[in-house]
N, C-alpha and C positions, 0 to 999 in steps of 0.2 A: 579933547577927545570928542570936539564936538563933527556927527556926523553931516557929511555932506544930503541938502536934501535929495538929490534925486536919488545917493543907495537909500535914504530911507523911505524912500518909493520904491524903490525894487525888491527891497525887502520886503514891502505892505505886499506887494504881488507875487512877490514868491508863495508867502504864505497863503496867501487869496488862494494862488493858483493849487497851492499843497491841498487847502481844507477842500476845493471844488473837484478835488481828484479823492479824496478819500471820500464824503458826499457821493460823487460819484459810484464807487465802490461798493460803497454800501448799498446804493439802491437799483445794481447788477445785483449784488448778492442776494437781499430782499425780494428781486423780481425774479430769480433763480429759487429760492422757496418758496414762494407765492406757485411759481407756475410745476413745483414738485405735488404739493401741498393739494394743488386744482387736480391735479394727474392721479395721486392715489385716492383721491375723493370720488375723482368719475370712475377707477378701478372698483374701488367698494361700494358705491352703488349699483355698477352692471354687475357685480360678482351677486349681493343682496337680487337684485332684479331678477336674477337668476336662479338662485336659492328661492324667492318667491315663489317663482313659476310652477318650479317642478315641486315644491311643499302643495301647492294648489290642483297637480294632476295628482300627486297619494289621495291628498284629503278626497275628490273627486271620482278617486278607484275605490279608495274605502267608503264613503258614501254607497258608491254602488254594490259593492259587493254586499255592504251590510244589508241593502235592500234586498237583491238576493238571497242572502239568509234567513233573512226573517220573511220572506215568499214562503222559503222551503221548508223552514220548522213549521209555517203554517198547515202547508199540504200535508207534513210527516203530522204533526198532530191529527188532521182530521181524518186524516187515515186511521191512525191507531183508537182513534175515536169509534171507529166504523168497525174494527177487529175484535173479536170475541178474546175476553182475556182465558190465562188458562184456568183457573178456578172455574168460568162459566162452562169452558167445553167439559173438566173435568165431571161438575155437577151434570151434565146433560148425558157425558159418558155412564155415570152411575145410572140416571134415570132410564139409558135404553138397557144398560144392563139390569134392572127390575124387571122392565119392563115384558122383555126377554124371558127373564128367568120364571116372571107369573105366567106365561103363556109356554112354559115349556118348550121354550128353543131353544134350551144350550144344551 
């Protein structure tokens, strides 16, 4: 049963050629996720890149508006700063009504 050598050379090749085709195979397939893998990597970072940007024009709106606000509470403060509260018109109200009253004009 002893085999002749050249099938045990076609055989040695058969198999060669088997494992160089699954070898093969495999590193389609590995270079078919390699280049999925590159593909939603450069997806999620232009999507990120993205999401950056426009997080960076809020921060950028909110900044300003905030400085806006705090302008305007400024001015509204120094205004009320500058306005007569009602206690003071009230006391002054009393005082011309005295005043009035001692000089006989009501």
């Amino acid at each position: 049963m002893e085999q002749n050598p050249q099938s045990v050379q076609e055989q040695y090749f058969v198999d060669v050629n088997t494992r160089l085709k699954d070898i093969e195979e495999k590193q389609r397939l590995l270079k078919d996720r390699l280049l999925l893998v590159g593909k939603s990597l450069i997806e999620d970072r232009d999507s990120m890149f993205s999401e950056l940007q426009e997080i960076k024009k809020m921060n950028l709106k909110i900044s300003a508006d905030s400085l806006k606000m705090q302008d305007f509470l400024k001015r509204v403060a120094d205004q009320l700063a500058e306005t007569a509260r009602k206690e003071e018109v009230l006391m002054i109200q009393r005082q011309v009504d005295l005043f009035m009253t001692s000089h006989g004009k009501k």
